[in-house]
C-alpha positions, 0 to 999 in steps of 0.5 A: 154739619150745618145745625140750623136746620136740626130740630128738637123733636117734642118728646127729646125734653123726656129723655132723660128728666129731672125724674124727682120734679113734682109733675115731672116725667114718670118712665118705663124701661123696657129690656124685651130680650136679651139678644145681641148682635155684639158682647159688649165688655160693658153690657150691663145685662150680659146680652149675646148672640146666644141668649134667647130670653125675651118677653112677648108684644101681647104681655108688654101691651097689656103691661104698658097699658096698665102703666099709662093709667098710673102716670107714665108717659114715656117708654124706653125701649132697649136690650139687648139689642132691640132691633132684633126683637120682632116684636119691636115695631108692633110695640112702639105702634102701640105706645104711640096710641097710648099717648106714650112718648118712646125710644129706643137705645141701640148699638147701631150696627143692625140699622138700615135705610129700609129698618131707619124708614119703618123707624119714622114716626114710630119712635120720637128718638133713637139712642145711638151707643157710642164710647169714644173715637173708633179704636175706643169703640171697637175695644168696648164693642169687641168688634173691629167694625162696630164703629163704621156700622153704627156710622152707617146706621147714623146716616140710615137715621139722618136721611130717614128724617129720625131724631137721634142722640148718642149715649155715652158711657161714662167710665173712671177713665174717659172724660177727656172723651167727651170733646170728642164725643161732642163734635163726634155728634155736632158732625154726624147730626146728632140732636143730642148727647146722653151721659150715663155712668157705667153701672158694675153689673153684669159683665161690667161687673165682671171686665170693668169693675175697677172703672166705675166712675167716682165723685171726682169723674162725675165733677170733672165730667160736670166741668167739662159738659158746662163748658162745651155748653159755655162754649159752643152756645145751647142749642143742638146738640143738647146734653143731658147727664145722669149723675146729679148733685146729692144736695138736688136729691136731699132738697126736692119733693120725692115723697120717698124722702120722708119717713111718713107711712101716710104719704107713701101710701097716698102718693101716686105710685109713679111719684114714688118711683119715677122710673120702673124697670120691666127685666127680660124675664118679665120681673118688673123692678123699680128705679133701675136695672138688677135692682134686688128682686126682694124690692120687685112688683113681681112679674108681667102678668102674674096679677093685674098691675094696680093690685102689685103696686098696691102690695108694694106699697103695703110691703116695700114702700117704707123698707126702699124709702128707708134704703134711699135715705142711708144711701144719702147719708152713706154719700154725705158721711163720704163727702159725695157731691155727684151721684147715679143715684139710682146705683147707689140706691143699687148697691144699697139695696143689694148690700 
């Protein structure tokens, strides 16, 4: 496919930021149900066709509204699988009117000209799921059609005019996927690539525990997104990758890396944790996904949310501070150069 006339739209650069930056973008994950047209082996939410979980437009409004006044700018929206969420056009709309920069992850098997058209101009980009060329897929998917329905749902989003990027999950196993993965996009019209390492929870947890990727998949993945870059010039599709070198964490200005009670309890909240998690039962967590529930805010609704990010800080503030910092030296002491910073601050947490 001709790349010339496939633009960037604004809010793509928020993506997937360097989230530790001062001033960088501050992010909210939304996971509103726990519905799912597929039972992905890698799912890190255990989602299905028979879950019913899932949160109300009215109490995600209120919550996000609150959140916008902390510093976040962006709002993620994912599952399950959100398109089967009802609620999902009325919330984008009112991100929108928030100032909120928004997106959506889906399989892409449930898009359709019509839904790709309500799509335009609610979301600044779709996140597409794909992992790897067709018979990579329907293994992962458990669904011998999955791969054709989300290359239908491409072209639904493409001839909608909707900026899409495709999310790859990154194994121990399938680095070598990733050329595929970027002419896959360069084809189809993706304006992007979005790499996420696969994280042990959930029924990852349970069918794929042994393919957590390492520090060497993280370097060799690394090698080969620079060199696709190299190669093929930075335009279109842009590549974005969630693991990070350990010594860019250690060197920047994350007030949650200095052992200050002061400046943890004067720092803006959304500095302290870039990246807050809203679960499907409405617990809010930070950083990431089935973070431990000791660390948790509380739930959507339970008070009004300044007065839990004050009792964080009172409460858990310096404990996670104090997490992260062991997670950094665990990683230095195993010679750990590539990182999913916020898993291992998981697994800290959890351990």
């Amino acid at each position: 496919m001709n790349t010339s006339n496939r633009t960037v739209p604004a809010s793509y650069d928020l993506l997937s930021p360097f989230l530790l930056a001062p001033g960088g973008t501050r992010i909210i994950q939304i996971q509103p149900t726990l519905r799912c047209n597929l039972r992905c082996v890698h799912c890190y939410s255990e989602s299905g066709p028979d879950r019913t979980e899932e949160l109300s437009l009215e109490s995600l409004k209120n919550f996000l509204a609150d959140a916008g006044s902390l510093g976040y700018r962006y709002v993620g929206v994912s599952g399950g699988e959100p398109l089967l969420w009802e609620g999902l056009e009325g919330f984008l709309d009112f991100a929108m009117e928030k100032g909120f920069s928004t997106s959506i992850t889906t399989n892409g098997t449930l898009l359709t000209a019509k839904k790709a058209v309500r799509l335009h101009k609610r979301v600044g980009i779709v996140a597409v799921s794909v992992d790897g060329p067709p018979e990579d897929h329907a293994e992962i998917r458990r669904s011998t059609t999955a791969f054709i329905s989300m290359k239908h749902g491409l072209s639904a989003l493409r001839d909608a005019g909707v900026p899409f990027t495709l999310a790859f999950t990154l194994t121990r196993y399938n680095a070598d996927r990733l050329r595929w993965l970027y002419e896959f996009a360069n084809e189809e019209g993706a304006v992007g690539i979005h790499v996420h390492p696969l994280s042990g929870i959930g029924s990852a947890g349970i069918f794929l525990s042994a393919a957590i990727p390492d520090n060497v998949e993280f370097k060799v993945a690394s090698w080969l997104l620079a060199l696709l870059v190299c190669n093929n010039g930075s335009g279109v599709p842009v590549i974005t990758f969630d693991a990070i070198p350990r010594a860019v964490v250690e060197q920047s200005c994350w007030p949650m890396l200095v052992e200050d009670v002061e400046r943890l309890r004067s720092a803006p909240f959304a500095d302290l944790v870039p990246s807050l998690t809203v679960e499907p039962d409405g617990c809010i967590v930070p950083f990431t996904y089935g973070f431990r529930r000791k660390w948790s805010l509380g739930f959507i609704g339970q008070k009004p949310l300044d007065r839990m990010v004050e009792a964080w800080r009172a409460t858990c503030a310096a404990p996670v501070a104090t997490i992260l910092r062991s997670t950094l030296e665990r990683l230095a002491a195993a010679d750990i150069e590539y990182c999913d910073l916020f898993w291992e601050m998981l697994v800290s947490a959890n351990g």
